[in-house]
Every structure is written in structure tokens, then in C-alpha cells.
C-alpha angles and dihedrals in degrees: 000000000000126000130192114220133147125284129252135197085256080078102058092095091053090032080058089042093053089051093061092056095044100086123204124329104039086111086183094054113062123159089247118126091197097046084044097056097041080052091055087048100053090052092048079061102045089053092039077061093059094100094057124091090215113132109246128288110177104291110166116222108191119186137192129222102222115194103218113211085055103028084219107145101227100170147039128199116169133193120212101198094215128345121239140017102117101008100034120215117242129208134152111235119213121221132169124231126192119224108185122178119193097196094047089039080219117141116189128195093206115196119207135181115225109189103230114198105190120199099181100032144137136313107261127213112206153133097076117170126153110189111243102241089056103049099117120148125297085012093105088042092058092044094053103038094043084089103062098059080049082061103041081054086065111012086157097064091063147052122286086234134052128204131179134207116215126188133258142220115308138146130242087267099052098260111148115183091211085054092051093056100044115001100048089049097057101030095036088205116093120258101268091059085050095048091056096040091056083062095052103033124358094188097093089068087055090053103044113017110105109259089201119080123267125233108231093205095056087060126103100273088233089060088046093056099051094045106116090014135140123223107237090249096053091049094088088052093046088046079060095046100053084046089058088052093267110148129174119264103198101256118111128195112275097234113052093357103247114175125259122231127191137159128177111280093237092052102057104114100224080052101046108035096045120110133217125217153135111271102244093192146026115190133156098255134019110205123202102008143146123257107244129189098224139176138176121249101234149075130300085041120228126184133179137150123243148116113320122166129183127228132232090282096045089252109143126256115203135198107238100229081068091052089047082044094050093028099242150155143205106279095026119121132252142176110209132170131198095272087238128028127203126015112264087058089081098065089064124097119220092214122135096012109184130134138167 
């Protein structure tokens, strides 16, 4: 069995070892101890703020998939309450323009890049990694969705809405076609240097990124043709993501172009359709049941899927191997949702879950 919890500084060793295994792109993730650690302490404080009743300001909460029989830490998914205010966040809108010409008879649909910096902007859902060797299926599902009944604990503490970035279309070495024909020309430093710069420092993309729009046909056709688009091993996130209401809003990362996602807080599935109430019942074994993505309610906050069924009176009865794995007892309450939602969600395939 797997549980989500928070991280703690004990995970720093397997949260370096993940790093080495996530490849380019995944911006929140570098192979810096340092950077790492700093990372785990910002999140401790964004939990230890829990019992304040402050809007939110930007606190990280960063949370590990354990896999229990083992204790090996195989997976990372990570909250940011709301972007901006001190470290903006930066993103290049896309608009359409229309150029018509009556003595030509030419009539021209013109797509631009505008580069958007928000100070005051979303929640952002991020630093997502599943290890390799444990991605079965519905793991990368439980990894993803846990935080948003996480979210639905404390819908106050975050933004009404939710965006995500994903990340776009890169090679094994970090070259990325859209950062050759804009990025490389203004930092003068490759994208993985970037990548890592932007989580240290992001005034250097205040001093030196172009302010004017930027015309998407004058670009290289290879950096055309990967704006909006999702790298092969993000498409299975992404697929999750659209499941939960996510669409695409017409902004890209401003480094290799992946696309942004974003839905209402209130209108993620996993969100609105989750349901809070006392466990009625502990046994060995629950037979024909549904398989439930379920949490406490409670700090220090616990998640896992498994089978979950309802009683006559709609009170939940729980296996015992999940209440050892949340840490519950009868009477205690949890907020639990049906692990997929419509449909079309269960011809998807969690593998090679990874997103930025």
C-alpha cells in the first residue's frame, strides 16, 4: 500500500535520490541539496500556518508518496497557495490578431506571445514525480488528486483558482527548439541553467526577457510547432488533469512553451464531488467495493486509494490495512471520492506521471 503525507526533512536523501531519475524540464525539482532542503523548509512552514486564519500568501506544501511495506519514498507532488507577490510568476499569453487587407483581398489570423508577470495570481499545483519502478496503475492518479483533498481540508488557505504548469517538449539533453529561438538569444546560458536560475533568483527574467510581443510566424517553424505542447511523459498527468475539469487557457511557459492548465477550485472533480464523514465501521476485509481516493481530516494529513462501501445509511466502512495507513479510528472523520470520475477517465493509463 502507498500513503501521501507531508514531507520532512528525514526525506531529503530519497527526495536527492528522486532528482537524479527526473530528467529536464521539472523546473521545481533540481539535483541541489541546498535548493532541496530550503524547498522542505518552506513547506514545514506552510503546514506549521494551518492553524491561522491568514489568506493566502504563497506558502509551499510539498508532500511524499511512501510506499509502506518498504518506507522508500518513490514520489513528490507539491501546492503553491497562491504565485507571485515577491517572485512573480511569469507566463506568455497567446492572443490572436486579425490583419485584412481589402486591396490585397488577404485576410490574416496573427498569433502573438505577450509575456504576462502576475503578482497577485492562482494557486499552482506542481512538482509532480512518480519513480519508475512504482508506477502501477492508479498510483499516479493518487499522487496527483491527494491534493486536492488536501485542498478541499482547507479550501480557504488557497486561490479560488488552480493552474498547472506541464511541461513541454524537450530532449534527453535539455534542448528545447522554442528556447533556442527566443530564450538562448536574450540569456545567452542553455535551458537547463535557466531552469535552475528561475528557482534560485527570478530577477534575471525581469532584467532581460523582451517586454514587446512576439510574433509567432517569425519564429523557426520547429519552435511554432511545440508551442502549447506536452512532453510524451506529461501526457498522462495532463490526461488527470483534464479528467479533474483542467483546460487549457492559452498561456505557455516561457521557457520551452508547455502548455497551462488551470479550472475553478470549486470545480475540480476530485474537490467538488468528495464527500466528508465519521468512519461507521473498521473490518479486516471490505468485499465489493468501490475503490475510493480517501484522507483524514486532520493533521498531520494522510491519503491513500482503496476499497471503501457505505452502509445503509451512507456512513462509511473502512479495511483496516487503509486506517492503519491514515492512521484512523471509528468515529474519525474522512473525506473520501470515487478514485476516477466520468467515464472516459478509465481508458487512461497513469504511466510516466511527471509534471513541472
Amino acid at each position: 500500500m502507498y500513503v501521501i503525507r507531508p514531507i520532512t526533512l528525514d526525506d531529503l536523501p530519497a527526495l536527492l535520490e528522486l532528482t537524479r531519475v527526473t530528467g529536464f524540464g521539472l523546473t521545481t525539482l533540481p539535483n541541489d541539496e541546498k535548493l532541496l532542503k530550503r524547498r522542505i523548509k518552506e513547506s514545514l512552514r506552510g503546514f506549521d500556518k494551518l492553524a491561522d486564519d491568514d489568506p493566502p500568501i504563497g506558502e509551499t506544501y510539498l508532500f511524499v508518496m511512501e510506499h509502506l511495506p518498504t518506507k522508500q519514498v518513490c514520489g513528490i507532488c507539491g501546492i503553491v497557495s497562491k504565485v507571485g507577490g515577491f517572485e512573480p510568476f511569469y507566463a506568455y499569453r497567446i492572443e490572436t490578431s486579425i490583419h485584412q487587407s481589402d486591396v490585397l483581398h488577404v485576410r490574416k489570423e496573427i498569433r502573438t506571445l505577450h509575456l504576462v508577470e502576475m503578482h497577485s495570481g492562482p494557486c499552482e499545483i506542481g512538482s509532480l514525480f512518480l519513480s519508475p519502478e512504482h508506477r502501477a496503475p492508479g498510483n499516479g492518479r493518487l499522487l496527483s488528486l491527494s491534493r486536492f483533498l488536501f485542498m478541499a481540508n482547507y479550501p480557504a488557505y488557497f486561490d479560488p483558482m488552480v493552474i498547472a504548469e506541464m511541461r513541454g517538449i524537450l530532449d534527453d539533453r535539455g534542448h528545447s527548439p522554442f528556447w533556442d529561438a527566443i530564450g538562448h538569444h536574450f540569456f545567452d546560458i542553455d535551458l537547463p541553467k535557466a531552469d535552475y536560475l528561475s528557482m534560485v533568483n527570478k530577477r534575471f527574467i525581469a532584467d532581460l526577457m523582451p517586454k514587446h510581443p512576439i510574433y509567432i510566424p517569425l519564429l523557426p517553424k520547429e519552435a511554432q510547432a511545440v508551442i502549447g505542447e506536452v512532453h510524451q511523459h506529461t501526457k498522462p498527468a495532463l490526461r488527470i488533469l483534464e479528467d479533474e475539469g483542467f483546460e487549457c487557457c492559452e498561456m505557455v511557459d516561457i521557457f520551452e512553451a508547455g502548455p497551462v492548465v488551470r479550472c475553478a477550485l470549486a470545480d475540480v472533480r476530485a474537490i467538488r464531488e468528495s464527500r466528508k464523514a465519521a468512519v461507521e465501521l473498521i473490518e479486516p476485509a471490505v468485499a465489493d467495493a468501490e475503490v475510493y481516493l480517501i484522507s483524514n481530516c486532520r493533521e498531520p494529513f494522510r491519503a491513500a486509494k482503496g476499497p471503501l462501501s457505505l452502509d445503509d445509511l451512507g456512513r462509511p466502512v473502512v479495511p483496516d490495512d487503509l486506517a492503519k495507513a491514515l492512521q484512523i479510528q471509528v468515529g474519525d472523520a474522512i473525506r473520501f471520492v470515487p478514485l476516477r470520475g466520468a467515464p472516459k477517465a478509465q481508458r487512461y493509463h497513469d504511466a510516466n506521471v511527471s509534471f513541472d
